[in-house]
C-alpha positions in Angstrom: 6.3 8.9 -12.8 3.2 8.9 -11.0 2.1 12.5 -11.6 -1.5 12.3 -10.2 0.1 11.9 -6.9 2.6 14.7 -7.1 0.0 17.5 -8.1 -2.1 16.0 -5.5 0.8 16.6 -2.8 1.5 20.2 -4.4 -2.2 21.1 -3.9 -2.2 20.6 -0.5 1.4 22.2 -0.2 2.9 19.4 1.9 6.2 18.5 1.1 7.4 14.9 0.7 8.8 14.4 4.3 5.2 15.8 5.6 3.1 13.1 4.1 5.8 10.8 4.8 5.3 11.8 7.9 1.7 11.1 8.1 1.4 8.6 6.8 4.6 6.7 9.1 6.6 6.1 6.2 10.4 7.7 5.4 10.5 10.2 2.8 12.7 8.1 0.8 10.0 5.7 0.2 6.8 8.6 -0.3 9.5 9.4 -3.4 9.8 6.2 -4.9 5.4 6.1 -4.6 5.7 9.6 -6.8 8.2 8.0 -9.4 6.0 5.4 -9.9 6.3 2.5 -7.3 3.2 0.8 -6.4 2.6 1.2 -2.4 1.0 -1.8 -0.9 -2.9 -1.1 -0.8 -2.7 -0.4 3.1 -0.5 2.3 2.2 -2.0 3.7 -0.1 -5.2 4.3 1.4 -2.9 6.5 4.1 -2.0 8.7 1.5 -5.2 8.9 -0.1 -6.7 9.8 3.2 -3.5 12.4 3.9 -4.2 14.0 0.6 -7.8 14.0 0.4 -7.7 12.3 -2.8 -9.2 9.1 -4.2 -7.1 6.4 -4.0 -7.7 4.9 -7.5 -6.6 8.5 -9.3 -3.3 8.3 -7.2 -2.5 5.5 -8.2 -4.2 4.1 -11.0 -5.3 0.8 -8.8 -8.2 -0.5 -11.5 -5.0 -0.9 -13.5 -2.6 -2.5 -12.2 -3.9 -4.3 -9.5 -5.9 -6.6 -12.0 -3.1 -8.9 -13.0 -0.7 -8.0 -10.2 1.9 -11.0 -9.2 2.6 -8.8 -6.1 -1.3 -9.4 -5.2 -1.0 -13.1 -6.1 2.1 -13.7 -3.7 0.5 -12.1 -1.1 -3.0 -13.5 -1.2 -1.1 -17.1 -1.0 1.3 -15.6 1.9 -2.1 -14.8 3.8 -3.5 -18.5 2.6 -0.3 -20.8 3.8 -0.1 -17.8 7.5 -4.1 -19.2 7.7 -3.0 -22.9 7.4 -0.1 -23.2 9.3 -1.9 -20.8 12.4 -5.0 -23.9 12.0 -2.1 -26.6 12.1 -0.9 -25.4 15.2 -4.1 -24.9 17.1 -5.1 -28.1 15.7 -1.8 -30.0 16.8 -2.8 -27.6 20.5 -6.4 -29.4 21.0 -4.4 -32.9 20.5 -2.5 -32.4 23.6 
């Protein structure tokens, strides 16, 4: 359970489906972020901002983000999206 977030919410007196709201997410998702589901980083920084909070007492990013797979899959997602856009404009200029 992510607790920091939750008494961050409760001292603002928002409800779930208003910072949901905010932050363009459904409510069902804000509620899996407060029982402890990491948000991407984007995300996070949204609710950070919504809650006036700092985003690494939230959620604890010094932690986990460290040795995250989640972070490894994307960073090589971003990597092989940056190769394949420079194949194409390559394979372009060939024409």
């Amino acid at each position: 359970m992510n607790t920091e977030l939750k008494l961050a919410r409760y001292s603002k007196n928002l409800t779930q489906q208003e910072v949901a709201d905010m932050v363009g997410i459904d409510r069902s998702t804000y509620a899996r972020y407060e029982t402890g589901t990491l948000p991407p980083y984007h995300r996070a920084i949204k609710i950070s901002k919504v809650l006036n909070a700092e985003i690494h007492t939230l959620f604890n990013y010094q932690k986990k983000l460290i040795n995250s797979e989640a972070i490894r899959k994307i960073m090589g997602e971003q990597e092989q999206q940056k190769e394949r856009w420079w194949k194409r404009l390559l394979s372009r200029m060939k024409r």
